[in-house]
C-alpha positions as CSV (number, residue, x, y, z in Angstrom):
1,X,222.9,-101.4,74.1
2,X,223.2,-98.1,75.6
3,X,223.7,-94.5,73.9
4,X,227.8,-94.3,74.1
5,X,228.3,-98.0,72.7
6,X,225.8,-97.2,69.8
7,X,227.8,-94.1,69.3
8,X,231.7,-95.9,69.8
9,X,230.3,-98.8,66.9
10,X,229.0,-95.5,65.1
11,X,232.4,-94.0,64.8
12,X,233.6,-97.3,64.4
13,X,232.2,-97.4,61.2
14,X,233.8,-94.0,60.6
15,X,237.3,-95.4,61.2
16,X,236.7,-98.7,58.7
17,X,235.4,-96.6,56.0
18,X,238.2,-94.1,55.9
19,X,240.5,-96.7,55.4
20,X,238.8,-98.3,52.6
21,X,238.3,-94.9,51.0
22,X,241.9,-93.7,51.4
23,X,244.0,-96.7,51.4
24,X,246.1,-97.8,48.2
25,X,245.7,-93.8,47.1
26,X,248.8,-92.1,45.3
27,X,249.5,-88.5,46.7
28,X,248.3,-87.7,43.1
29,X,245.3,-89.3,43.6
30,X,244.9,-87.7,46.9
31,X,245.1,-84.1,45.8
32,X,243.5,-83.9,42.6
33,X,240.5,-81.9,42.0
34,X,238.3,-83.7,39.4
35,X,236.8,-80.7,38.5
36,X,237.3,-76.9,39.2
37,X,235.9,-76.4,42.4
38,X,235.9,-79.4,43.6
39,X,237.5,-80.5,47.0
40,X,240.2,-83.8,46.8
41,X,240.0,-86.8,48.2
42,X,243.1,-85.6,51.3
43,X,241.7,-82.5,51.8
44,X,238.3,-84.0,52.3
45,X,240.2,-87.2,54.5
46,X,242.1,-84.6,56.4
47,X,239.3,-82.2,57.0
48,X,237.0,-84.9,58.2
49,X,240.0,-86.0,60.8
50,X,240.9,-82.3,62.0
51,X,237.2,-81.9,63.0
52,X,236.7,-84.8,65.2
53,X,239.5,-84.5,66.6
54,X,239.2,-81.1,67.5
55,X,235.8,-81.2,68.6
56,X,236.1,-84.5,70.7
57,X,239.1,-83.2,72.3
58,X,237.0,-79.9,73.2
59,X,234.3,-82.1,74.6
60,X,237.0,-84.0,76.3
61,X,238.9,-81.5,77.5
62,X,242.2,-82.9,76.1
63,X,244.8,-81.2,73.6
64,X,244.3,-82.8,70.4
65,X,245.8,-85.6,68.6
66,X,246.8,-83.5,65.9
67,X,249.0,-81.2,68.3
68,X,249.7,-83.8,71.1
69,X,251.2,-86.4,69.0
70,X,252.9,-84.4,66.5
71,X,250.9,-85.0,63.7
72,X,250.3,-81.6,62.6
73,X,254.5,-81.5,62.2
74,X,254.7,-84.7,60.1
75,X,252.1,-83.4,57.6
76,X,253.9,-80.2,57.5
77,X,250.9,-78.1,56.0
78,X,251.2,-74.1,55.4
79,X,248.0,-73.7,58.0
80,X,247.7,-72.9,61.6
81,X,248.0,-75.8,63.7
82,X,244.1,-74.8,64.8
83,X,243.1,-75.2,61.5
84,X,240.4,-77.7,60.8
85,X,239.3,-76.8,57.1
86,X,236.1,-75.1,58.3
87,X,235.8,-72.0,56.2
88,X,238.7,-72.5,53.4
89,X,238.2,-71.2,50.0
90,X,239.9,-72.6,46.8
91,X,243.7,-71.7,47.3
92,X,243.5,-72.8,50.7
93,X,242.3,-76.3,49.9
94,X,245.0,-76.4,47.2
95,X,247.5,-75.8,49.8
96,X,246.7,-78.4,51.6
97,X,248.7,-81.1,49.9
98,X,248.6,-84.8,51.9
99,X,252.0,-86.6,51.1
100,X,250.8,-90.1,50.9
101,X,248.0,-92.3,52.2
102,X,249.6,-93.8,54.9
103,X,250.2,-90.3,56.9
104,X,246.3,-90.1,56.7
105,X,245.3,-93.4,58.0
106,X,248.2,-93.4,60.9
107,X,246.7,-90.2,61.8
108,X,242.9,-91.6,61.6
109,X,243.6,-94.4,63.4
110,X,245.2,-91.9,66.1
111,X,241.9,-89.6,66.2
112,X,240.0,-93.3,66.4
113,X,241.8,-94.3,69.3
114,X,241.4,-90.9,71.4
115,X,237.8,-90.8,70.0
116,X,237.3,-94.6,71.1
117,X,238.8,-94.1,74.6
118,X,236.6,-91.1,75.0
119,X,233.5,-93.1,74.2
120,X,234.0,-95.5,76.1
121,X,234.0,-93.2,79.5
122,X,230.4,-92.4,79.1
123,X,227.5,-92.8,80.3
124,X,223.9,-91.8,78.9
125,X,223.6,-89.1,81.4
126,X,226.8,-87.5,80.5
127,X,225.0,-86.7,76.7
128,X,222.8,-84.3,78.4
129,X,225.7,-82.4,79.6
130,X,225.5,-79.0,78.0
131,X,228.6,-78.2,75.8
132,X,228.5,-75.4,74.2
133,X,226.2,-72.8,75.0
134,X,226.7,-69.9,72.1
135,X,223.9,-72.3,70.2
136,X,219.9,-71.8,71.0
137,X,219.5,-74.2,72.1
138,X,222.6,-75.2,73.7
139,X,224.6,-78.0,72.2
140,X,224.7,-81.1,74.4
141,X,227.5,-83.4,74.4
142,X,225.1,-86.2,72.9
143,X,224.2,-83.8,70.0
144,X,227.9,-82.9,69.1
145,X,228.6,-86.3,69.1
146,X,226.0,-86.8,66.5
147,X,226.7,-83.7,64.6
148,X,230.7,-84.7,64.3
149,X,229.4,-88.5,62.8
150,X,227.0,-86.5,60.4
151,X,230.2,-84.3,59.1
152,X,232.2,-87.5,59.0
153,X,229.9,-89.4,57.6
154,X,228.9,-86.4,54.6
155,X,233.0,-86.4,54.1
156,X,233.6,-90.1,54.0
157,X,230.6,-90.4,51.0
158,X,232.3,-87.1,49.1
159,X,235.3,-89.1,49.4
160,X,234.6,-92.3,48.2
161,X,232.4,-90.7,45.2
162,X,235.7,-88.9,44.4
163,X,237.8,-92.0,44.4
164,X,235.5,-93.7,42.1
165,X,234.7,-91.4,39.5
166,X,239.1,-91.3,39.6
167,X,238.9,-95.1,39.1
168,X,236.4,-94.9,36.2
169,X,238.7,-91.9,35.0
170,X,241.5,-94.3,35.1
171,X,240.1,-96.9,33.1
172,X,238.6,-94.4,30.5
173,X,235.4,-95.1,31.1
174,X,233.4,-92.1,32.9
175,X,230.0,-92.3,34.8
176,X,229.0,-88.9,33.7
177,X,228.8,-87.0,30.8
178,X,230.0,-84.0,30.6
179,X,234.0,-82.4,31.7
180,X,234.9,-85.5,33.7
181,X,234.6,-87.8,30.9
182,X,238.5,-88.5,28.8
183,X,238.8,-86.3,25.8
């Protein structure tokens, strides 16, 4: 197996994992903060999907998803359309409200598809092609790549830990002591 196929399976993984982390999720599910300070589930979802799009569309040297297919429009956010979440404090997250479940995974399995295209393209020479040289070392493509999973990855288990402590909520039965569990 060569580098790009371990990394397409890789994001792969990304792709099935979403959609078992967001699907079946009310909009009020989606946007609640389980404690002060804490980021929900769709900001988290839609954060990890603005970042690999936007950085494997920079690497690709395509517009991205988001922009290109109208997606940034049908979520109707109050951000820029560059915005990728990086940087947002509290009343920004807030603002980013995700209608419903389904606008997330048609837009992940958007990003997937351009991500998967992209993928398959390469070869392992093209991961030493430097892209982004502001880093020191410079960033090579093959290390983005790797950085993007790892950001995904980080999300995706925030996300899922969020969506069950919400399920234990919802049964009144809590997994931690403390302000989470039902008064």
């Amino acid at each position: 197996m060569r580098s790009p196929a371990v990394l397409a399976h890789a994001y792969e993984q990304i792709e099935e994992t979403f959609t078992r982390t967001v699907e079946g999720l009310t909009p009020d599910d989606l946007n609640r903060r389980v404690q002060p300070g804490a980021n929900p589930i769709g900001w988290l979802a839609w954060h990890l999907l603005r970042v690999q799009d936007d950085h494997l569309a920079d690497v690709a040297g395509t517009e991205q998803v988001w922009t290109a297919e109208g997606w940034a429009g049908r979520f109707d956010l109050p951000v820029d359309d560059a915005a990728t979440g990086y940087g947002m404090g509290e009343a920004d997250v807030d603002a980013v409200r995700v209608s419903s479940a389904d606008l997330l995974l048609g837009y992940s399995r958007a990003v997937h598809a351009r991500s998967a295209e992209f993928l398959r393209g390469l070869s392992d020479e093209d991961l030493d092609r430097v892209v982004d040289t502001d880093w020191d070392p410079p960033v090579t493509l093959g290390v983005r790549l790797v950085s993007v999973l790892s950001d995904d990855l980080q999300h995706l288990g925030q996300a899922a830990y969020v969506r069950g402590l919400l399920e234990a909520r919802a049964q009144d039965v809590s997994p931690l002591p403390g302000p989470l569990r039902p008064s």
